[in-house]
Structures are given as C-alpha cells and as structure tokens.
N, C-alpha and C positions, 0 to 999 in steps of 0.2 A: 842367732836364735830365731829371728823372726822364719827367716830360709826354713829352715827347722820345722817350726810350726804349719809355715805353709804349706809344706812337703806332705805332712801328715794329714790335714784339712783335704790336700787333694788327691791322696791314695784315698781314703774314707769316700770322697765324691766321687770318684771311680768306680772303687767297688758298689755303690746304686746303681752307676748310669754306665754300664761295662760297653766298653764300644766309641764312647765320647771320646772327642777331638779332642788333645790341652793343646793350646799354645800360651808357650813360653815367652816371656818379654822381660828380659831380665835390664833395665835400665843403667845397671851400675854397672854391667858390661859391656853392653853395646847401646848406652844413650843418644837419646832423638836429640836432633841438631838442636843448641840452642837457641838461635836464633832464627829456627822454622814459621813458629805461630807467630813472631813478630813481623817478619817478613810478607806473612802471607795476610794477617792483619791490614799493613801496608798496601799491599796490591788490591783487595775488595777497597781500600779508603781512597786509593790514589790508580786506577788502573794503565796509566802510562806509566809505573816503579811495578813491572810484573815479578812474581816470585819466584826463585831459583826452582828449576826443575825437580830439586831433592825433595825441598819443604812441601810442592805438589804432590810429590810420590809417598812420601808420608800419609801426608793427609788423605789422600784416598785409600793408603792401605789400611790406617787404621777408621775411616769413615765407611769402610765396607766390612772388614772384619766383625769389628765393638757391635754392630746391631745386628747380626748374625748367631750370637754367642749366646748360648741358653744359661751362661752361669759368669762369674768374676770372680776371680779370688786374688785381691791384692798383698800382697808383703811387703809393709815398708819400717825403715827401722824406726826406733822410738829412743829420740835426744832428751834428756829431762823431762820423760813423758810428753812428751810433743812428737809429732812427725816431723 
C-alpha cells in the first residue's frame, strides 16, 4: 500500500516539475550493506581498521546525491502503526 501511495505522490510531483530527475532506492530490493555505517563509524574512530571499499562507495554515493535532490519522497511500511 504504502508503494501505492508513493507512486501516486510521485506522478502528482512530476506533473509540477516535468523534466525532474527520480531516483529510485528501493531498500527491500536491493539494501545497503548492513554493516556499512558500522564499519565506516569504526575507521573515523580507529584509522588503522580502514572501511571496506563498499561501505566507501556508499557513502559517497549517497553523500553526493541526498544534497543535490530538490525533493524526498520516502515510502516505508507501517507495523502497528510504527515504521
């Protein structure tokens, strides 16, 4: 349901901004490493335990992208009314 709604949310902001970029980050298909931001936590606290080349590539992808992005439109599901 939520997919659903978001889908709708983001044809609607479309049709304003005709021409915009989406990108898509669907987490429950293709999720970020779980143990990236631990990792990479670890290497700023301890620089001799450097971070796996992934959890780097990550983080630059999404530290260059997210502050680029004139909009967000998250979709997550909803367990007993909680995320």
């Amino acid at each position: 349901m939520s997919r659903a709604l978001a889908d709708t949310a983001e044809q609607a902001w479309l049709a304003e901004h005709p021409g915009a970029v989406v990108t898509r980050r669907d987490l429950g298909a293709r999720p970020l490493p779980g143990d990236a931001w631990t990792a990479l936590a670890r290497a700023v606290a301890d620089p001799s335990a450097p971070a796996p080349e992934e959890a780097r590539e990550h983080l630059h992808l999404l530290g260059v992208e997210l502050p680029e992005a004139d909009a967000f439109l998250f979709a997550v599901p909803l367990y007993n009314r909680t995320v």
